[in-house]
C-alpha positions as CSV (number, residue, x, y, z in Angstrom):
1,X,0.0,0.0,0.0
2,X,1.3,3.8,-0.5
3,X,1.7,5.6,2.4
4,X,1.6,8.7,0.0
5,X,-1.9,8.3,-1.3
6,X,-3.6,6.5,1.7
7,X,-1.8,8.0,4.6
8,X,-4.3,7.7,7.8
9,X,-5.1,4.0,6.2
10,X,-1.6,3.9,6.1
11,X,-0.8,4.4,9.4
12,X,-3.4,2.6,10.7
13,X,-2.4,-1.1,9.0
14,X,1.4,-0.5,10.9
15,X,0.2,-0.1,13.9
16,X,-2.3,-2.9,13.6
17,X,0.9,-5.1,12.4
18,X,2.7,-4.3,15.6
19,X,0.2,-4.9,17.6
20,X,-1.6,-8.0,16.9
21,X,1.3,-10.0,14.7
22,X,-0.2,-13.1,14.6
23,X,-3.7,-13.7,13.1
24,X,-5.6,-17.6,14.4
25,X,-3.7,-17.9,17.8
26,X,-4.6,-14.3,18.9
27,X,-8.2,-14.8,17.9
28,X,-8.6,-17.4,19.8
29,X,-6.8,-16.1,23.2
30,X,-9.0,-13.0,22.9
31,X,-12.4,-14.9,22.6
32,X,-11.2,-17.6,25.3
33,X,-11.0,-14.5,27.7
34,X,-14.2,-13.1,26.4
35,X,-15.5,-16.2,26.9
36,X,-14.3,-16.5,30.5
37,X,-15.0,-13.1,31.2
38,X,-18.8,-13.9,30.8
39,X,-19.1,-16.7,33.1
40,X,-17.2,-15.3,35.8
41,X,-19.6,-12.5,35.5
42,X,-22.7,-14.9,35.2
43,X,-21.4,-16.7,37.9
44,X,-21.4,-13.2,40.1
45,X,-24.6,-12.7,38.8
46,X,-25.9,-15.7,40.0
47,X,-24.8,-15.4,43.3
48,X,-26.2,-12.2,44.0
49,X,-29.6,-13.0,42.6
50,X,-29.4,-16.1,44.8
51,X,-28.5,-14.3,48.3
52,X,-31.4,-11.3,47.3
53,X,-33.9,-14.3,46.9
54,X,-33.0,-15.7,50.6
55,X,-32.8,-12.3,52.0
56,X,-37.0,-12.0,50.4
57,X,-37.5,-14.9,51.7
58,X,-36.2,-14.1,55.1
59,X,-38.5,-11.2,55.1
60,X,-41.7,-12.5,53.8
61,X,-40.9,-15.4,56.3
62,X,-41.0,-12.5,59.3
63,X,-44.0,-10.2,58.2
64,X,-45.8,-13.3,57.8
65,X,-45.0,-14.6,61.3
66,X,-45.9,-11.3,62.7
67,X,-49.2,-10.9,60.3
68,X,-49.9,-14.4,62.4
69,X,-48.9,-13.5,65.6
70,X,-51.1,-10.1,65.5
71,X,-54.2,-12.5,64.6
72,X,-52.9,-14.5,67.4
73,X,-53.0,-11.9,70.4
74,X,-56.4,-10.3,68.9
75,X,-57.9,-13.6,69.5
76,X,-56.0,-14.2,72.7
77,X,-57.8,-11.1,73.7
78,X,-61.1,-11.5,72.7
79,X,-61.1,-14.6,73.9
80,X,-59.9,-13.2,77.8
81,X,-63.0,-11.1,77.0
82,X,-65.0,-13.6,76.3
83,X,-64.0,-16.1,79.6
84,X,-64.3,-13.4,82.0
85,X,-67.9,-12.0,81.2
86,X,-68.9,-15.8,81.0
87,X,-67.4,-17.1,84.2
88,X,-67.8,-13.8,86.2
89,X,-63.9,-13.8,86.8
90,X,-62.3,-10.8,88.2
91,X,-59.9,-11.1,85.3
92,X,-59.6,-7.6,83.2
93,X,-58.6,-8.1,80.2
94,X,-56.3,-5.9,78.2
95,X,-58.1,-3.2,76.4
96,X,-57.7,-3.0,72.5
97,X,-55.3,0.0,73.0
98,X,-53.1,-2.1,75.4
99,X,-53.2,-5.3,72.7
100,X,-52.2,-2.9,69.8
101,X,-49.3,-1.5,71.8
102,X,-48.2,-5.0,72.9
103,X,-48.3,-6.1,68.7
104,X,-46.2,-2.8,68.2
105,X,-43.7,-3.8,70.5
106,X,-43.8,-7.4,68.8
107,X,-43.1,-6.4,66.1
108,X,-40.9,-3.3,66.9
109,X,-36.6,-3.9,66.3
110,X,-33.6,-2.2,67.3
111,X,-34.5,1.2,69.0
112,X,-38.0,1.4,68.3
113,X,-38.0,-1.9,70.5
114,X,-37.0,0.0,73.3
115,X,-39.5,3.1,72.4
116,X,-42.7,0.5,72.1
117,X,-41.8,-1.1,75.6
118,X,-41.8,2.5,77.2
119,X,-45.1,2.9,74.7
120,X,-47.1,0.0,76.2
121,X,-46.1,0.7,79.5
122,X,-47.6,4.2,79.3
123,X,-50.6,2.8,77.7
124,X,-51.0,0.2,80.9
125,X,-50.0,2.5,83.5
126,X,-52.7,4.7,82.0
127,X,-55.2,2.1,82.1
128,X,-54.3,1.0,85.8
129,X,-54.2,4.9,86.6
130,X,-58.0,4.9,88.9
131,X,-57.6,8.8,87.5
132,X,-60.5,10.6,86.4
133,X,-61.3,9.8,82.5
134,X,-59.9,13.5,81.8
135,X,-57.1,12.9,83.3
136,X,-56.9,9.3,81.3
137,X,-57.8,10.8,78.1
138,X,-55.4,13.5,77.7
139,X,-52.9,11.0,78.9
140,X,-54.1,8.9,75.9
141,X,-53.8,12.0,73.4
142,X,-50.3,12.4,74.8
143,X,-49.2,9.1,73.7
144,X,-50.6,9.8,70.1
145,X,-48.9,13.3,69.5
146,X,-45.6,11.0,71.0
147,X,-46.1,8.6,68.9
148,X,-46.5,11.1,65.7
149,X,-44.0,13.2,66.2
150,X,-41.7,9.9,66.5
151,X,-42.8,8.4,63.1
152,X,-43.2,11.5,61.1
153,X,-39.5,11.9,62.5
154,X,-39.3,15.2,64.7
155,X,-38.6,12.5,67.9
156,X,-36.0,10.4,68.2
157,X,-36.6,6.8,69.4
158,X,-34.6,7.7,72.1
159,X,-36.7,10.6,72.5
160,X,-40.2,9.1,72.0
161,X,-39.1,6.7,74.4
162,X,-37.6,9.2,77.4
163,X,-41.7,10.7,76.8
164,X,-43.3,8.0,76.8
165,X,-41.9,7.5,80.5
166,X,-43.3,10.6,81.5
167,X,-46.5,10.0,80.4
168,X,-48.1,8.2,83.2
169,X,-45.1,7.6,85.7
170,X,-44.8,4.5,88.4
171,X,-43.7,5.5,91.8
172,X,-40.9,2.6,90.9
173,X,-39.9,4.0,87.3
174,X,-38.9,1.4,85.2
175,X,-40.9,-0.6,82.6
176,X,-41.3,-4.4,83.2
């Protein structure tokens, strides 16, 4: 070829001569490490795909045990309803407020764990109070505005938690 006439084209066919002398065996090097390249890449592929699939499965596996568990403790409760009007015990059993704060905490991980144990010890405390039912229900409306301001994320858990305690004290303090 002239290098005159054809110059870039030229230049182009040397450098692809020093590069790349040989024409079958560098072929075949280049797509054997194409080819590896793909399955190691499949293979990494695969393994993700596989440990997202266990991690679904490890939640679906929880929020159905809870979903279960919540039908569980309504029916424990209605059922405590249902014994002591029939039998006359002197049984009292939980309110619906004091059930839902118990599935909260059931449900509840990490530092919300420790906010819904404060939670459902205000809500019992409340219940056990013998106050006046004003006194109850702005104790009650306490807890919600807690409770909102910790989910909408102007409280802490720490936070919500440290009010929750001061909702309806115990003359011992701690939560069981």
């Amino acid at each position: 070829m002239d290098c005159e006439e054809y110059r870039i084209s030229c230049q182009l066919e040397r450098i692809a001569d020093s590069v790349g002398g040989g024409g079958g065996e560098t072929f075949v090097a280049t797509l054997l490490a194409t080819v590896v390249g793909a399955l190691i890449a499949l293979l990494g592929s695969w393994l993700l795909d596989r440990a997202r699939s266990k991690k679904d499965a490890a939640d679906r596996y929880e929020r159905n045990l809870d979903a279960a568990l919540q039908r569980t403790m309504e029916e424990i409760g209605e059922r405590m309803r249902e014994l002591a009007t029939a039998k006359g015990w002197p049984l009292t059993p939980p309110t619906k407020l004091s059930a839902s704060a118990s599935l909260a905490r059931m449900v509840a991980r990490g530092a919300d764990a420790d906010a819904t144990k404060q939670m459902q010890y205000a809500i019992d405390r409340i219940g056990d109070s013998g106050e006046g039912s004003t006194v109850q229900r702005r104790q009650v409306e306490i807890v919600g505005q807690i409770i909102r301001a910790w989910r909408e994320g102007s409280h802490t858990a720490a936070k919500a938690q440290e009010r929750f305690a001061g909702v309806a004290p115990d003359v011992g303090g701690t939560a069981p």
